[in-house]
PyMOL CGO cylinders between C-alpha atoms (Angstrom):
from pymol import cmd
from pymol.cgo import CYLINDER

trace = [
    CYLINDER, 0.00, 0.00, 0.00, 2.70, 2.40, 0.23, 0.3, 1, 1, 1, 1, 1, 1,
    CYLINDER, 2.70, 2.40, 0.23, 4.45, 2.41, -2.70, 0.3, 1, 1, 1, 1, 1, 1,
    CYLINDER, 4.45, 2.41, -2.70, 0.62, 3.24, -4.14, 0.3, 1, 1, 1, 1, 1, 1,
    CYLINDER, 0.62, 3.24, -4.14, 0.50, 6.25, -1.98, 0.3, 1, 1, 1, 1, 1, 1,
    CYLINDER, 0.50, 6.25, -1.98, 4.44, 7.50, -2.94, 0.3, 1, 1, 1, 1, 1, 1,
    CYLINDER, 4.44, 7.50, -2.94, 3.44, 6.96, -6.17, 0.3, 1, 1, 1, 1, 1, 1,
    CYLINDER, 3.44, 6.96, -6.17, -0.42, 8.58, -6.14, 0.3, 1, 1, 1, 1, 1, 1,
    CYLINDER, -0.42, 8.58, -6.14, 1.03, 10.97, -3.73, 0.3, 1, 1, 1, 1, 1, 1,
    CYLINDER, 1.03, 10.97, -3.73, 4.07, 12.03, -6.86, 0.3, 1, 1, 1, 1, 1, 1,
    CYLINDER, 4.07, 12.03, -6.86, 1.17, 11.97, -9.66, 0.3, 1, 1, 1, 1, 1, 1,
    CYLINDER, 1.17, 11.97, -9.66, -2.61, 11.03, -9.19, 0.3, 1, 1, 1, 1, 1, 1,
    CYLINDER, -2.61, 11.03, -9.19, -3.19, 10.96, -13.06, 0.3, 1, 1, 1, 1, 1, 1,
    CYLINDER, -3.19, 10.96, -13.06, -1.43, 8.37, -13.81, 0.3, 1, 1, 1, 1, 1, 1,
    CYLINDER, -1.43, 8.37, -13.81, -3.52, 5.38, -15.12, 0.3, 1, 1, 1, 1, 1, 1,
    CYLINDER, -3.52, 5.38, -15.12, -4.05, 2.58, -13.44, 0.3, 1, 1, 1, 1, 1, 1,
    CYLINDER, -4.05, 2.58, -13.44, -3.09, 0.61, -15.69, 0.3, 1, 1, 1, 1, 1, 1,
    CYLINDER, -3.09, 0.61, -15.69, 0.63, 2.17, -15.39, 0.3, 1, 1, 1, 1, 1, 1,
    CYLINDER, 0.63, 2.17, -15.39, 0.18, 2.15, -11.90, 0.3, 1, 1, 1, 1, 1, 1,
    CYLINDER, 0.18, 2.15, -11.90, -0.35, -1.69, -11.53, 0.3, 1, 1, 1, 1, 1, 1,
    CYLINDER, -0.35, -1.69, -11.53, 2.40, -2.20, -13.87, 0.3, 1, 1, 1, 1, 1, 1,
    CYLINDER, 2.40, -2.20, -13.87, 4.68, -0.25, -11.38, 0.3, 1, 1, 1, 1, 1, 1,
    CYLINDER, 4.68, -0.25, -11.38, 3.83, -2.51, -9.08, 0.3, 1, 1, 1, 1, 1, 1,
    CYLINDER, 3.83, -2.51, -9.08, 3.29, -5.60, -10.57, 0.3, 1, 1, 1, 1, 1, 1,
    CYLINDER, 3.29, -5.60, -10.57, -0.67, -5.80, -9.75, 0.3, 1, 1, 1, 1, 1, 1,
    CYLINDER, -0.67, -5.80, -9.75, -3.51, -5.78, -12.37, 0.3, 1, 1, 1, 1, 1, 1,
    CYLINDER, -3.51, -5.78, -12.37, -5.34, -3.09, -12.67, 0.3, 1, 1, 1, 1, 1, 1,
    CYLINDER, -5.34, -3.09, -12.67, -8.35, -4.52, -10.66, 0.3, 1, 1, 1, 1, 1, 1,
    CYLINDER, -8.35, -4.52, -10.66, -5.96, -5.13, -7.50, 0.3, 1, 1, 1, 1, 1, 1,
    CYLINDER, -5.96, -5.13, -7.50, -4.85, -1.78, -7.75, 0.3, 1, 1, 1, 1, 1, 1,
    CYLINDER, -4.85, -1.78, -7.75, -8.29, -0.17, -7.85, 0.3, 1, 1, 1, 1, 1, 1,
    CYLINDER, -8.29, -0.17, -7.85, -9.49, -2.20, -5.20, 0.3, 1, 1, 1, 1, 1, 1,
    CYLINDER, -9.49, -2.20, -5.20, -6.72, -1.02, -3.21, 0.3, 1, 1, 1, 1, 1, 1,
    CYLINDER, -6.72, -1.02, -3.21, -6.95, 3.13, -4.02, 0.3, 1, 1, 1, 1, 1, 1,
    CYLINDER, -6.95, 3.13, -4.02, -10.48, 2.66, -3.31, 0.3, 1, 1, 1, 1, 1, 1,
    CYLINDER, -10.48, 2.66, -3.31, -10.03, 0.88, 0.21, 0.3, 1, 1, 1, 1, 1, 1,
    CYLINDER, -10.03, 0.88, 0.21, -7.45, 3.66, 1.13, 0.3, 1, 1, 1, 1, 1, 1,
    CYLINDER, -7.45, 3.66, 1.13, -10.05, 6.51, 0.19, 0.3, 1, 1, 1, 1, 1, 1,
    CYLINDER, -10.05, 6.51, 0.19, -12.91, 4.21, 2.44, 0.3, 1, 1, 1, 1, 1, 1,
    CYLINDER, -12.91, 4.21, 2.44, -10.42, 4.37, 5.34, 0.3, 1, 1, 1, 1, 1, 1,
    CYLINDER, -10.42, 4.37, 5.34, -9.98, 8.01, 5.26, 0.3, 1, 1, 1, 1, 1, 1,
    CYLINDER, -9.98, 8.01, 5.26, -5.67, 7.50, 4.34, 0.3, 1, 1, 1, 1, 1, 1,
    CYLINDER, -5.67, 7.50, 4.34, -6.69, 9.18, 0.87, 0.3, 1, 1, 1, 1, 1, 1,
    CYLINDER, -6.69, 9.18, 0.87, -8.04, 12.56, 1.39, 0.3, 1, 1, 1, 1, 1, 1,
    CYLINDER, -8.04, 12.56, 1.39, -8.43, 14.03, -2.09, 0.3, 1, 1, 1, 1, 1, 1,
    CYLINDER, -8.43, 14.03, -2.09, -6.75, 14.64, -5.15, 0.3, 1, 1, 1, 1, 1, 1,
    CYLINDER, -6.75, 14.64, -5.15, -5.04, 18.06, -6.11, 0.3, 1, 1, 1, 1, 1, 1,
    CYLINDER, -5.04, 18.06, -6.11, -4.21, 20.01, -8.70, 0.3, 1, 1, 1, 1, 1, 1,
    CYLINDER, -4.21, 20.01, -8.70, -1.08, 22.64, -8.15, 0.3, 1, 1, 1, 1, 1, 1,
    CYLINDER, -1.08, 22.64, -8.15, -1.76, 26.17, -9.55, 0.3, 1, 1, 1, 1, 1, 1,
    CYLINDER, -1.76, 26.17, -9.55, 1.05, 28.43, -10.30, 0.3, 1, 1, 1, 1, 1, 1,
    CYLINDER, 1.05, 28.43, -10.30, -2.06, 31.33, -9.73, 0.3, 1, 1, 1, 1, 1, 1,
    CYLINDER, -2.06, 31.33, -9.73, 0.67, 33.96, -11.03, 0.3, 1, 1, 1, 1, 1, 1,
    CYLINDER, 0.67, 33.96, -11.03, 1.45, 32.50, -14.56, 0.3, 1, 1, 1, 1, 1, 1,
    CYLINDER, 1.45, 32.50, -14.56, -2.18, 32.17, -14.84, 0.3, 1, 1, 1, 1, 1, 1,
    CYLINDER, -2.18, 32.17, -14.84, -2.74, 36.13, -14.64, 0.3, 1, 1, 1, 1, 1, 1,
    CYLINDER, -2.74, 36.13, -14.64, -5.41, 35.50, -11.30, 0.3, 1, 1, 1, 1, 1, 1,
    CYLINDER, -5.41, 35.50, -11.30, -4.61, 38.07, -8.41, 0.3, 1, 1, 1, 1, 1, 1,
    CYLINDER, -4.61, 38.07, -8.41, -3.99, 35.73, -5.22, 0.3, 1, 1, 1, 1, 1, 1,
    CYLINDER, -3.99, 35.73, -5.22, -1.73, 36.11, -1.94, 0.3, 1, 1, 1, 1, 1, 1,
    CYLINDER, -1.73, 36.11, -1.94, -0.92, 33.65, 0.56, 0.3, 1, 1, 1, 1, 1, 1,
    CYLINDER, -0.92, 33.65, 0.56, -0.53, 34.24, 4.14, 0.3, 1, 1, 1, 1, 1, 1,
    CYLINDER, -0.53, 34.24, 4.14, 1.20, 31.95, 7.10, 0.3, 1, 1, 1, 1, 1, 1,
    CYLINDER, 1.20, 31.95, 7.10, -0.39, 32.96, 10.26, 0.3, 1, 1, 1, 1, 1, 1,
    CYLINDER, -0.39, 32.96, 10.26, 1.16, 32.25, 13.47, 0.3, 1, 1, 1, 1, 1, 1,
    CYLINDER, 1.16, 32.25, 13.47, -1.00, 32.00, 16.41, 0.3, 1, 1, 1, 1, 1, 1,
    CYLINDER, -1.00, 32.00, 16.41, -0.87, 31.14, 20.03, 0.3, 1, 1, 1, 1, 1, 1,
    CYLINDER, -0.87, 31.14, 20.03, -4.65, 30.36, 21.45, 0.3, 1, 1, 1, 1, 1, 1,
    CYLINDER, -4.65, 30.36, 21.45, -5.75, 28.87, 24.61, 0.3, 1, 1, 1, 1, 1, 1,
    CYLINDER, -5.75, 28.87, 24.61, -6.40, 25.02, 24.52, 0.3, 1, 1, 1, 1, 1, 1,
    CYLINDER, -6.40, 25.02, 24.52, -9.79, 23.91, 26.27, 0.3, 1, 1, 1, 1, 1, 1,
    CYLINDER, -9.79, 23.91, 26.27, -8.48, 21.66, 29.68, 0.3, 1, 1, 1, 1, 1, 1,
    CYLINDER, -8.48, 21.66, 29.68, -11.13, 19.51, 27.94, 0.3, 1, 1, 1, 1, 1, 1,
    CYLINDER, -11.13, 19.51, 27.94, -10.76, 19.07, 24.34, 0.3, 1, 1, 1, 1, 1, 1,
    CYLINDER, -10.76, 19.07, 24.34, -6.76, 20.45, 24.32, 0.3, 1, 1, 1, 1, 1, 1,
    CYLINDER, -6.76, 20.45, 24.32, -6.50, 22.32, 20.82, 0.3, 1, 1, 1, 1, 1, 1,
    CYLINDER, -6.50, 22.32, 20.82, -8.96, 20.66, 18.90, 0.3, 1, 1, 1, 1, 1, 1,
    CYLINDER, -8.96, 20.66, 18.90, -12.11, 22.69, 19.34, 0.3, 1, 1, 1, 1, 1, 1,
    CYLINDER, -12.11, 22.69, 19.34, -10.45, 25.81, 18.52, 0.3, 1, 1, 1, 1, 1, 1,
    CYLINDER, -10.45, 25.81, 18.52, -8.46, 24.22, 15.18, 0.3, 1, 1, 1, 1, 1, 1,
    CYLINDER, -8.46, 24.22, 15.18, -11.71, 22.80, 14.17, 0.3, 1, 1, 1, 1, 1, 1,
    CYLINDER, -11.71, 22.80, 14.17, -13.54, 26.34, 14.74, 0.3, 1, 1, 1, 1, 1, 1,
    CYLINDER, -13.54, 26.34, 14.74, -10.51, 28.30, 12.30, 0.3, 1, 1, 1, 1, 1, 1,
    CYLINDER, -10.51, 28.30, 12.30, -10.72, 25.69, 9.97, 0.3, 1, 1, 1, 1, 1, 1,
    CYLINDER, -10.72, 25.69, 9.97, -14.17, 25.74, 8.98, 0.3, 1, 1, 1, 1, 1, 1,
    CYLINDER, -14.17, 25.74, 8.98, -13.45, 29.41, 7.69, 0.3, 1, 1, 1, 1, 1, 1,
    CYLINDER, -13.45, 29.41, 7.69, -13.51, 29.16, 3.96, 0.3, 1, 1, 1, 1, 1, 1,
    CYLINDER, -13.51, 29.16, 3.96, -10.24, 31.69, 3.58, 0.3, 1, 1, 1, 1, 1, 1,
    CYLINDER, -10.24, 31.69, 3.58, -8.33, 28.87, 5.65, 0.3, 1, 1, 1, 1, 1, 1,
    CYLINDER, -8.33, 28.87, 5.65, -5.99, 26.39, 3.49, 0.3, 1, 1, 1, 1, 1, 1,
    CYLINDER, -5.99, 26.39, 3.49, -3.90, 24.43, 6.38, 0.3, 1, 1, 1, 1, 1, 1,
    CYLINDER, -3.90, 24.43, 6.38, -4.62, 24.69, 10.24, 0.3, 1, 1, 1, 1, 1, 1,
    CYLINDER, -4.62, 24.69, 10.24, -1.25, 22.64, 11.61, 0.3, 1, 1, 1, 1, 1, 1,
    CYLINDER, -1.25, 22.64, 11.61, -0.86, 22.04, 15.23, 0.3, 1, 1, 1, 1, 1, 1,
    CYLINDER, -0.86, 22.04, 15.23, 3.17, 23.18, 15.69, 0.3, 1, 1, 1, 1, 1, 1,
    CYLINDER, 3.17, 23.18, 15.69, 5.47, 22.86, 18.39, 0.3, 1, 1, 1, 1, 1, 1,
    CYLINDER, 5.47, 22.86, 18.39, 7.93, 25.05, 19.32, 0.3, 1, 1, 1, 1, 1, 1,
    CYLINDER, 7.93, 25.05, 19.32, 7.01, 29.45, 19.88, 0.3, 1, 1, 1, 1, 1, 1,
    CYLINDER, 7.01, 29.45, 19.88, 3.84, 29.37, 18.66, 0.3, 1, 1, 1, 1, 1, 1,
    CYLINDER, 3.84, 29.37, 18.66, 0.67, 27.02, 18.92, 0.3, 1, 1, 1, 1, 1, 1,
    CYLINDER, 0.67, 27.02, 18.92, -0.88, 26.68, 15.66, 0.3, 1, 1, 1, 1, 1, 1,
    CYLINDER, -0.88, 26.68, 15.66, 0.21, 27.59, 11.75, 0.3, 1, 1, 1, 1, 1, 1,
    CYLINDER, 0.21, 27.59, 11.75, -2.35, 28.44, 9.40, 0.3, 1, 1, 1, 1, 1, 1,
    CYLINDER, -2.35, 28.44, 9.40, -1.97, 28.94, 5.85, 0.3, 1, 1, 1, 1, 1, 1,
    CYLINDER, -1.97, 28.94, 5.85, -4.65, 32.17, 4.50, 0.3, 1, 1, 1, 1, 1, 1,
    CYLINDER, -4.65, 32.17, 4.50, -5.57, 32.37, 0.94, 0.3, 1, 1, 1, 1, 1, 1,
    CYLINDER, -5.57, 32.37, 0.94, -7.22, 35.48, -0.63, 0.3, 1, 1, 1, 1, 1, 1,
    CYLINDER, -7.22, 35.48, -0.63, -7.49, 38.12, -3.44, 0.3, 1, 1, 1, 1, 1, 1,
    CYLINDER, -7.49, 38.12, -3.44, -5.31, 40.85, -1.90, 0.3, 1, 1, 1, 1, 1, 1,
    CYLINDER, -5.31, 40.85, -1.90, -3.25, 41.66, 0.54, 0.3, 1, 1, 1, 1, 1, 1,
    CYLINDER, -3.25, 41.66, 0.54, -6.14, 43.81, 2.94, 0.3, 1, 1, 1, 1, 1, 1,
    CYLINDER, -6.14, 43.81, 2.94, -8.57, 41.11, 2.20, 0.3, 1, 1, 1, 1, 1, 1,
    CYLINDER, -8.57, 41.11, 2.20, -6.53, 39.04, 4.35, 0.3, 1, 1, 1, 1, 1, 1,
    CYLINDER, -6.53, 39.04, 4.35, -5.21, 41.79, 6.98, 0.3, 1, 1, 1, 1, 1, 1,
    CYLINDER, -5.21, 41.79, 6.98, -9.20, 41.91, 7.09, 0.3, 1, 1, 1, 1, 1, 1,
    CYLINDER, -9.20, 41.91, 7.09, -9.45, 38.40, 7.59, 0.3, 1, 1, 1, 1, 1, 1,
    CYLINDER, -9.45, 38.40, 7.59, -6.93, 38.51, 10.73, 0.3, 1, 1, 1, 1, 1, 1,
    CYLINDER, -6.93, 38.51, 10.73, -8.49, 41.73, 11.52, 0.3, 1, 1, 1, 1, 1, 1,
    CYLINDER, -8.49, 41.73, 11.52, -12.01, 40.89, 11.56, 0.3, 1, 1, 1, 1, 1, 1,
    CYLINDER, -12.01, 40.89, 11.56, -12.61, 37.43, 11.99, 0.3, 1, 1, 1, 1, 1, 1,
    CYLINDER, -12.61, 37.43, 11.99, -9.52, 35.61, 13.58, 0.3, 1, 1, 1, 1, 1, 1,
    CYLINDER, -9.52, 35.61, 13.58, -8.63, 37.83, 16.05, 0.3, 1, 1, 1, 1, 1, 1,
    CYLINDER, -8.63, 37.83, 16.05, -11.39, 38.24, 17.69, 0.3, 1, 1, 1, 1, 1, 1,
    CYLINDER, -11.39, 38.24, 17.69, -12.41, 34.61, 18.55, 0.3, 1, 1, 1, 1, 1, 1,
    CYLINDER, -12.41, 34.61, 18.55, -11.99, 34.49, 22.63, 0.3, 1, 1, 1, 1, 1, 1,
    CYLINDER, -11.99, 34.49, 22.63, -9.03, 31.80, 22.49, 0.3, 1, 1, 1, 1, 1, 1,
    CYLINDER, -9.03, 31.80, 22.49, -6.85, 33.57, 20.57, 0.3, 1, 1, 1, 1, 1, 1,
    CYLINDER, -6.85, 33.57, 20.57, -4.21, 35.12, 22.28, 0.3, 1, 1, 1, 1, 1, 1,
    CYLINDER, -4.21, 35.12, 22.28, -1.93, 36.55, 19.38, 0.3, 1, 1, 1, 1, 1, 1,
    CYLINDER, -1.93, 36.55, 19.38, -1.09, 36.04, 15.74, 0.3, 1, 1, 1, 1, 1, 1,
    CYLINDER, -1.09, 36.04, 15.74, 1.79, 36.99, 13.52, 0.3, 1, 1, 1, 1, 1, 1,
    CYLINDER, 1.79, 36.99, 13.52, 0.86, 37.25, 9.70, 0.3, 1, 1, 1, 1, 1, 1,
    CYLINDER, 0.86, 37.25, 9.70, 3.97, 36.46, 7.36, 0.3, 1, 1, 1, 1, 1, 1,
    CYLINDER, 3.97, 36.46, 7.36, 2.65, 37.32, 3.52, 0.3, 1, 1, 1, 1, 1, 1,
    CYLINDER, 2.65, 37.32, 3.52, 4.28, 34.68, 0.68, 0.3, 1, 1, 1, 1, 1, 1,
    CYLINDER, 4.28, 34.68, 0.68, 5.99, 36.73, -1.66, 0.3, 1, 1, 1, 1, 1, 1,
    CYLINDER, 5.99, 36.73, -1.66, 6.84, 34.05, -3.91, 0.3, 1, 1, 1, 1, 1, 1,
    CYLINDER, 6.84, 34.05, -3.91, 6.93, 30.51, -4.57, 0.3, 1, 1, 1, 1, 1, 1,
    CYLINDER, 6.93, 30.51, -4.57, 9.61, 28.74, -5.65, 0.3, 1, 1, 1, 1, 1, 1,
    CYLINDER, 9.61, 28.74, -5.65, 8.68, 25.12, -4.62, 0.3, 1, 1, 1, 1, 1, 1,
    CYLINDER, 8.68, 25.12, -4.62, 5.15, 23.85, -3.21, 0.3, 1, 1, 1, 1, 1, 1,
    CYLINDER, 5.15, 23.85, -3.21, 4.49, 20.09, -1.87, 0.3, 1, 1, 1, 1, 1, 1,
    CYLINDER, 4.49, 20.09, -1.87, 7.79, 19.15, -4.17, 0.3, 1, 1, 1, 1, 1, 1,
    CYLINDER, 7.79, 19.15, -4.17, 6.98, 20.88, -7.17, 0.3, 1, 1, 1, 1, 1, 1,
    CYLINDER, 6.98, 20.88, -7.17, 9.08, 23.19, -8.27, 0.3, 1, 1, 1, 1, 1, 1,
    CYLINDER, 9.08, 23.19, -8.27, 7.28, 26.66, -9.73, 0.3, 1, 1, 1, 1, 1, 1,
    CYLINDER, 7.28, 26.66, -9.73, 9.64, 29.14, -10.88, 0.3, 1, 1, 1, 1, 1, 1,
    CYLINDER, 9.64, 29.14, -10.88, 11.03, 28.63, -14.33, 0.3, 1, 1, 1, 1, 1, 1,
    CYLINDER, 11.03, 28.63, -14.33, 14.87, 29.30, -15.09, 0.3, 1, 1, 1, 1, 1, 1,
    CYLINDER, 14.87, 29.30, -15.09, 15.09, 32.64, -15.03, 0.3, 1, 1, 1, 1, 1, 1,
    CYLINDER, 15.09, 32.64, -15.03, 17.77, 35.18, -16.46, 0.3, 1, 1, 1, 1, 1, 1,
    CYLINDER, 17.77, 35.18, -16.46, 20.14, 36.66, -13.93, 0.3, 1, 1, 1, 1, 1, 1,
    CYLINDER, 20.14, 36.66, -13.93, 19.61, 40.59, -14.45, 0.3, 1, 1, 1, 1, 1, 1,
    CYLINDER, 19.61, 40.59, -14.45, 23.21, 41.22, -13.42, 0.3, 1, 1, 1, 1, 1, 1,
    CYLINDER, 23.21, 41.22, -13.42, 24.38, 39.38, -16.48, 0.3, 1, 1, 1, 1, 1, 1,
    CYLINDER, 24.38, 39.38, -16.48, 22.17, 41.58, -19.05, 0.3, 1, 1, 1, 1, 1, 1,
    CYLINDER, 22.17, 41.58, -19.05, 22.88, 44.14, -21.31, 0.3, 1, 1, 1, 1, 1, 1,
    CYLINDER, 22.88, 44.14, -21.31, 20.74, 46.74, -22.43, 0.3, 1, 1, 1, 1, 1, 1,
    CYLINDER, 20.74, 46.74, -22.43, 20.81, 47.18, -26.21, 0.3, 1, 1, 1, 1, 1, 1,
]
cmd.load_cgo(trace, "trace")
């Protein structure tokens, strides 16, 4: 089962057919097998990578730092689950170290999402402070690299 994943995980289009091959399954073994991982939850979804700015749509990602206020009942769950139900939320991650959790913001602009913080996150009772860090560019995203070669302006001349 995991070499399926690695390999669904690298790139979900392949066929199946060229997926069982891989790993010397038919076909039928191999669909049985994607579609008991997606009845036991291990598959989440399927997902296609956007490079947004090559395809001329204004978006801007945030990573949000906050530190919140566990429940002594339910720890950090109730408030993860409460920020992640917000549509504008990508990623709510659970980190250890100066801060509690990591959120990753999508939106239009850069005050739609200061409005977001603003607004909306802020304000919730167990949230004690956040720290917004705007992306400014992507040059790799869940092992895909984005940026083409580009030309080092140093080493132009201008004609």
């Amino acid at each position: 089962m995991e070499q399926l994943l690695k390999i669904l995980e690298d790139n979900a289009r392949l066929p199946i057919e060229d997926i069982a091959t891989m790993l010397n399954k038919s076909s039928a073994e191999v669909a049985a097998m994607i579609d008991l991982a997606r009845a036991q939850g291990i598959i989440k979804g399927y997902k296609t990578l956007v490079d947004w700015e090559k395809a001329g749509v204004n978006r801007v990602e945030a990573v949000i730092e906050l530190n919140v206020s566990p429940k002594k009942s339910r720890g950090f769950d109730e408030i993860a689950a409460t920020i992640a139900a917000f549509d504008e939320v990508e990623s709510v991650l659970l980190m250890s170290g100066g801060y509690d959790l990591q959120l990753v913001i999508k939106g239009q602009t850069f005050q739609e999402i200061a409005l977001f913080v603003a607004k909306r996150l802020s304000p919730l009772d167990d949230v004690l402070s956040t720290a917004t860090h705007f992306v400014l560019r992507t040059y790799k995203k869940e092992g895909r690299l984005y940026q083409d070669e580009e030309i080092d302006e140093r080493e132009c001349t201008v004609l």
